[in-house]
N, CA, C and O atoms as a GROMACS GRO file, in nm:
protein
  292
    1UNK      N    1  -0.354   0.681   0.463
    1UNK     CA    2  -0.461   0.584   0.461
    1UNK      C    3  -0.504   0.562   0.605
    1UNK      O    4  -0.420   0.512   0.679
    2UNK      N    5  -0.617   0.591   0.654
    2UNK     CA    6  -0.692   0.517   0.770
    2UNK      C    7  -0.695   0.346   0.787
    2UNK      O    8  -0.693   0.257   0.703
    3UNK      N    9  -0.699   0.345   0.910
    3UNK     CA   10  -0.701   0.198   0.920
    3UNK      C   11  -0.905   0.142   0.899
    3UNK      O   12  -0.964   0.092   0.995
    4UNK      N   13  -0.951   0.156   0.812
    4UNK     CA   14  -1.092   0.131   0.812
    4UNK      C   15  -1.064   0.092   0.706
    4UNK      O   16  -1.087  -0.028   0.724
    5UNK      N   17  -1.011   0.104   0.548
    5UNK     CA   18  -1.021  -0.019   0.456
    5UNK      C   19  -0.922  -0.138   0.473
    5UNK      O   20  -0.820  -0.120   0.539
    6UNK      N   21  -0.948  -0.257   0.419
    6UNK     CA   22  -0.874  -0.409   0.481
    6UNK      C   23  -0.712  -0.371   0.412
    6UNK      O   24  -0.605  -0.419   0.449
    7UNK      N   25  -0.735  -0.264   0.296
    7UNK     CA   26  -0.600  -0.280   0.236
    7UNK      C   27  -0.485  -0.193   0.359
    7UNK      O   28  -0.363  -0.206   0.358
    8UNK      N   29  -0.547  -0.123   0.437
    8UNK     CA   30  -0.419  -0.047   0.505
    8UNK      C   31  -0.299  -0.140   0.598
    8UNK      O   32  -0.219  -0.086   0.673
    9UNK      N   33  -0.306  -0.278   0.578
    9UNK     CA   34  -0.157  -0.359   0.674
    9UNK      C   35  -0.089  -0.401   0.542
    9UNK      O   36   0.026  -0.441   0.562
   10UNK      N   37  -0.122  -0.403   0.429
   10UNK     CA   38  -0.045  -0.447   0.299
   10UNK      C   39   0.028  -0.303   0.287
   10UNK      O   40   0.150  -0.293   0.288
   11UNK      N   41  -0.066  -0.185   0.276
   11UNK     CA   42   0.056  -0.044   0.295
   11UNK      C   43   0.123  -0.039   0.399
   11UNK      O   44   0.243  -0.021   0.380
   12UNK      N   45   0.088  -0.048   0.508
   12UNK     CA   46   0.161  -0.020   0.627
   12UNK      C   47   0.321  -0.178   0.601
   12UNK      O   48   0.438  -0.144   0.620
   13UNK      N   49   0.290  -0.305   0.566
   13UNK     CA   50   0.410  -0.352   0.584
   13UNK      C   51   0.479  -0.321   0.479
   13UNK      O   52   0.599  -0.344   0.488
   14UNK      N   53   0.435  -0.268   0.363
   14UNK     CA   54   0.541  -0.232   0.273
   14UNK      C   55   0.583  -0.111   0.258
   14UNK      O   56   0.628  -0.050   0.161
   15UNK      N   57   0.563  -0.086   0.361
   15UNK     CA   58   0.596   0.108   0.394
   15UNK      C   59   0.567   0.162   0.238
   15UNK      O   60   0.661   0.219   0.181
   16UNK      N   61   0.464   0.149   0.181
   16UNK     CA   62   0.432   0.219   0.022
   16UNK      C   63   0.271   0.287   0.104
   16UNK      O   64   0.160   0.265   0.055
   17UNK      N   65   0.296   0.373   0.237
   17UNK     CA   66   0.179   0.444   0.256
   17UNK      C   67   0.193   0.536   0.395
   17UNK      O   68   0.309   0.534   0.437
   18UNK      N   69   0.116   0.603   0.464
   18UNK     CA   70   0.154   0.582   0.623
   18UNK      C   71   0.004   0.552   0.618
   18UNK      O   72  -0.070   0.556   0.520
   19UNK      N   73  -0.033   0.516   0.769
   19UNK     CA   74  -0.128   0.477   0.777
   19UNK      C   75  -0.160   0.515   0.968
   19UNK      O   76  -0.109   0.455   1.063
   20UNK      N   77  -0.276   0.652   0.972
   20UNK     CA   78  -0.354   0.687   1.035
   20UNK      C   79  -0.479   0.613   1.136
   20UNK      O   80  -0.526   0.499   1.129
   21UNK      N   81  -0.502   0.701   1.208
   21UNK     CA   82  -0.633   0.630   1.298
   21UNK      C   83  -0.752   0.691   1.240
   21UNK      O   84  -0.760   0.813   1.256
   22UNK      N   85  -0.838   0.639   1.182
   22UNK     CA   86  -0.972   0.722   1.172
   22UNK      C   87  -1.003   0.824   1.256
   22UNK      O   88  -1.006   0.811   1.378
   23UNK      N   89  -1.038   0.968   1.173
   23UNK     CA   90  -1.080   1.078   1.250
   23UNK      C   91  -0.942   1.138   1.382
   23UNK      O   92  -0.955   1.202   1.486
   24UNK      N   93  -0.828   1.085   1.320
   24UNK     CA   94  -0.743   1.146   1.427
   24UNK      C   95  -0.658   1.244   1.369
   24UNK      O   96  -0.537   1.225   1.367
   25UNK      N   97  -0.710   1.350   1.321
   25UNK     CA   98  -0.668   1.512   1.245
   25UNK      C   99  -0.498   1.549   1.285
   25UNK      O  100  -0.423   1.613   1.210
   26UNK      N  101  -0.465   1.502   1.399
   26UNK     CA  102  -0.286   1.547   1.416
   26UNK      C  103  -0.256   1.470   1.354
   26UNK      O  104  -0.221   1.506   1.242
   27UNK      N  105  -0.250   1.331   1.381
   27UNK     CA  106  -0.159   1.228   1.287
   27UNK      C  107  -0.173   1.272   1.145
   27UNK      O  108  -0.072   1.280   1.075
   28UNK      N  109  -0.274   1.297   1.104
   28UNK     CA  110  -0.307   1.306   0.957
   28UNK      C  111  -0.198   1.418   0.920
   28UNK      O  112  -0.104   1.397   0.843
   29UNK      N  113  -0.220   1.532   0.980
   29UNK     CA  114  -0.123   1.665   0.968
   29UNK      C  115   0.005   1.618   1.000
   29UNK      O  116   0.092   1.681   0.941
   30UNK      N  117   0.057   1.503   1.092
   30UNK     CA  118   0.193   1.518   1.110
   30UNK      C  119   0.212   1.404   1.004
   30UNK      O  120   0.332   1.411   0.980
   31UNK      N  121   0.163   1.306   0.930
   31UNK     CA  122   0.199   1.236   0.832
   31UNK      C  123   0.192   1.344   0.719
   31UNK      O  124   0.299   1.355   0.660
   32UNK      N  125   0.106   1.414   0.680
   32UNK     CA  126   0.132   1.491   0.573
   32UNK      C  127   0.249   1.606   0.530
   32UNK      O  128   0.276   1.661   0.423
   33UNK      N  129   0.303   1.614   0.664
   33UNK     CA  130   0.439   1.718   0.713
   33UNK      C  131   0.525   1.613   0.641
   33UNK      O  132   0.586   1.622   0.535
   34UNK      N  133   0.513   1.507   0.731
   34UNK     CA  134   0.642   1.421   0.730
   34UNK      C  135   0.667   1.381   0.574
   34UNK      O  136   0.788   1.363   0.554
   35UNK      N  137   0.576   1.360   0.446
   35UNK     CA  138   0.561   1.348   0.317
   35UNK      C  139   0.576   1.445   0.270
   35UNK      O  140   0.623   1.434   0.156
   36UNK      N  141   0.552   1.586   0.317
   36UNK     CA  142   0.654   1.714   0.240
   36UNK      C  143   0.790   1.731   0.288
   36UNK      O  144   0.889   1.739   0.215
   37UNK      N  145   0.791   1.736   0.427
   37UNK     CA  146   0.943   1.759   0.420
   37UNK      C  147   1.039   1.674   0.358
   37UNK      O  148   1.146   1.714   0.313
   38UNK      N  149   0.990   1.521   0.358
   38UNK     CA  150   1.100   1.445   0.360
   38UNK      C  151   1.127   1.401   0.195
   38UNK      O  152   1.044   1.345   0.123
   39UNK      N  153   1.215   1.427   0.171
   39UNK     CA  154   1.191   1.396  -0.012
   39UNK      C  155   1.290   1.290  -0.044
   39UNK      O  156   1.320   1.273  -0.162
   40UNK      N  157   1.342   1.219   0.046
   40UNK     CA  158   1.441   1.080   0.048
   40UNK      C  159   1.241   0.964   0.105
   40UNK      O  160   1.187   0.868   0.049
   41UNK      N  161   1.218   1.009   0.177
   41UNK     CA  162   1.130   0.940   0.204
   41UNK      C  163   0.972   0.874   0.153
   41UNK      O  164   0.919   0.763   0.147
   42UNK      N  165   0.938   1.013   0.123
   42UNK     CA  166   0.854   1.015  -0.021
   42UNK      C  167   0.880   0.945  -0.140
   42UNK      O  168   0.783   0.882  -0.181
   43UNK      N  169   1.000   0.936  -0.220
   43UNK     CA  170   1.076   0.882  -0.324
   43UNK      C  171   1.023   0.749  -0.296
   43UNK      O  172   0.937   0.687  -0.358
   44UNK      N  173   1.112   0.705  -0.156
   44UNK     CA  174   1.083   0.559  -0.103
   44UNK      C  175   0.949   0.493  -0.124
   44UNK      O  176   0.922   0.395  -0.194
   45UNK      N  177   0.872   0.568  -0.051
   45UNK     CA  178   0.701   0.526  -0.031
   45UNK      C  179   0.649   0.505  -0.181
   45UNK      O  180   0.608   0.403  -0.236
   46UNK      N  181   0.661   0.604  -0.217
   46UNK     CA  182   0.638   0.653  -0.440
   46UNK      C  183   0.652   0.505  -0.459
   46UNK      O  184   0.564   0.419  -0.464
   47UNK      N  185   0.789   0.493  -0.469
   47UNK     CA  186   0.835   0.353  -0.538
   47UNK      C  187   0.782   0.223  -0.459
   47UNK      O  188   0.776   0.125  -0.533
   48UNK      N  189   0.750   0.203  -0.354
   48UNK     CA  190   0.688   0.083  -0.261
   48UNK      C  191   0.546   0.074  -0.305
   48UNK      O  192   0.488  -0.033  -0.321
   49UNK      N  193   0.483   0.214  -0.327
   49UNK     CA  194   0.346   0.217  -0.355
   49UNK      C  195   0.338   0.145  -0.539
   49UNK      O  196   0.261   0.060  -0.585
   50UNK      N  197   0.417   0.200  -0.588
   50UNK     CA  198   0.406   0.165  -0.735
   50UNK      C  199   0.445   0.008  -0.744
   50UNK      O  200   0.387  -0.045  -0.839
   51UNK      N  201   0.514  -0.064  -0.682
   51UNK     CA  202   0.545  -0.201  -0.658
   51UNK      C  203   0.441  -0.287  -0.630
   51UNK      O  204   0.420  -0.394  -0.687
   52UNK      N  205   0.351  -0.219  -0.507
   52UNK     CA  206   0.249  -0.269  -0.460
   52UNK      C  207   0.124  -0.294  -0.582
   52UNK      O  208   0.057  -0.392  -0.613
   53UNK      N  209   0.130  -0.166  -0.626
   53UNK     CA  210   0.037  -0.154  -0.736
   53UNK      C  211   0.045  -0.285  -0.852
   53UNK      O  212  -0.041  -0.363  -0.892
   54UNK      N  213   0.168  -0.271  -0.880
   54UNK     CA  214   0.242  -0.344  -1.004
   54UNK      C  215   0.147  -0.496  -0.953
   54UNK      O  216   0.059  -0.548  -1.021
   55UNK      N  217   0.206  -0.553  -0.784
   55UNK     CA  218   0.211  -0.637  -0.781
   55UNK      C  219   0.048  -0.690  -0.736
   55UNK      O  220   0.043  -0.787  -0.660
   56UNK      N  221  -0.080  -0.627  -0.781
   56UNK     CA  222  -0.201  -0.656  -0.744
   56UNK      C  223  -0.258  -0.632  -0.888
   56UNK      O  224  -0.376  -0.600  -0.884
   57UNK      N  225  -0.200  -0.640  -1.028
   57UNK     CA  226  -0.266  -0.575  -1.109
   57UNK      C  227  -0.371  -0.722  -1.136
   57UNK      O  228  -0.340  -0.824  -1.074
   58UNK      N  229  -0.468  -0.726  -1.210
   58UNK     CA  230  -0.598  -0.811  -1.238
   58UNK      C  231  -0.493  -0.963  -1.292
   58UNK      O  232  -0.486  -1.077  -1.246
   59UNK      N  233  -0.425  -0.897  -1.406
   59UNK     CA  234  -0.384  -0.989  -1.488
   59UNK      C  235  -0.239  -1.085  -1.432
   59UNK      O  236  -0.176  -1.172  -1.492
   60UNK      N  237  -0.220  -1.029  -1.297
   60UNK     CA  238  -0.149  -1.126  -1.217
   60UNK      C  239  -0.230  -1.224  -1.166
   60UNK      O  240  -0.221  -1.347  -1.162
   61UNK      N  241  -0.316  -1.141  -1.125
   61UNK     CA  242  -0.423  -1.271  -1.004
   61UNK      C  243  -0.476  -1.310  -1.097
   61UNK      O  244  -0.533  -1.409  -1.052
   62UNK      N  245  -0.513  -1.302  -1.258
   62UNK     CA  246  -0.548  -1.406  -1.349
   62UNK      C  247  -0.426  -1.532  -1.342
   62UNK      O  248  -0.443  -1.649  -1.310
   63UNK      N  249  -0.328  -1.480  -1.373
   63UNK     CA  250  -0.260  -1.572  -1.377
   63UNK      C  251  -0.233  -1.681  -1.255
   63UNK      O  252  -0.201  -1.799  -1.273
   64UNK      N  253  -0.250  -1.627  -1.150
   64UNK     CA  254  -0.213  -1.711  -1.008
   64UNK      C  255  -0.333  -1.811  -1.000
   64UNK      O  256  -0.307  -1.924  -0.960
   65UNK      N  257  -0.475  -1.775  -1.039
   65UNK     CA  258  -0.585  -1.802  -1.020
   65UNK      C  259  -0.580  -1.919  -1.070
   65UNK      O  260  -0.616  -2.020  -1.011
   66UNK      N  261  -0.509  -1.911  -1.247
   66UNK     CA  262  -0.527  -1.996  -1.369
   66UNK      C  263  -0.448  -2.096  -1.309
   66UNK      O  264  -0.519  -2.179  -1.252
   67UNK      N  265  -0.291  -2.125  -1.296
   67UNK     CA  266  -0.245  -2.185  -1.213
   67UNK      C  267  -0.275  -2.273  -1.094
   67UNK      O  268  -0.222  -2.382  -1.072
   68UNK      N  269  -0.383  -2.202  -1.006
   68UNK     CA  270  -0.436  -2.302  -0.913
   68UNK      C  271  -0.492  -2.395  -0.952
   68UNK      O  272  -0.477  -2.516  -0.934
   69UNK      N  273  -0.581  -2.319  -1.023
   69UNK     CA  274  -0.699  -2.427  -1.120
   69UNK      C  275  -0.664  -2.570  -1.170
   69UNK      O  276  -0.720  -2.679  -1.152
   70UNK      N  277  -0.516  -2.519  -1.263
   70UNK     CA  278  -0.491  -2.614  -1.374
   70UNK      C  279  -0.450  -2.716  -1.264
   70UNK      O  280  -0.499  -2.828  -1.267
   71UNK      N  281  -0.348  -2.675  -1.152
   71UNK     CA  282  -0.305  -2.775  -1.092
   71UNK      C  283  -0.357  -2.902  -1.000
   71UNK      O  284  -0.298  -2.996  -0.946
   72UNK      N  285  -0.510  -2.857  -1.009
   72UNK     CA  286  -0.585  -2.938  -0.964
   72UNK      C  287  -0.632  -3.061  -1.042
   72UNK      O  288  -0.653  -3.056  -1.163
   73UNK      N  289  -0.646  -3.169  -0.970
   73UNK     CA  290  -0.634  -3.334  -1.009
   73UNK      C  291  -0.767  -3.307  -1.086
   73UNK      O  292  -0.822  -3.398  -1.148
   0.00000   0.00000   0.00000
């Protein structure tokens, strides 16, 4: 992920990504090395990314949303 959409510091602190400089072609190649060779590491990211996912789905932030709401006087 480039750092140009707002979501790349939610991947970057939950290590569920790496995260690049716009238009900077080595990093890109040495993050994409580093995601084949490493298959303890990949696993990791896989599962951080799917967490992340889990934890942004619609029908959570319905629920958080609904919650604010109700709790208001």
């Amino acid at each position: 992920m480039s750092r140009i959409t707002g979501q790349w510091e939610e991947v970057y602190r939950r290590s569920a990504g790496l995260v690049v400089e716009p238009g900077d072609g080595i990093a890109l190649a040495a993050a994409a090395r580093r995601i084949a060779r490493d298959s303890e590491f990949r696993t990791s990211m896989a599962e951080n990314a799917l967490r992340l996912a889990e934890s942004n789905r619609w029908e959570e932030l319905a629920h958080v949303l609904d919650r604010g709401i109700r709790s208001r006087p």
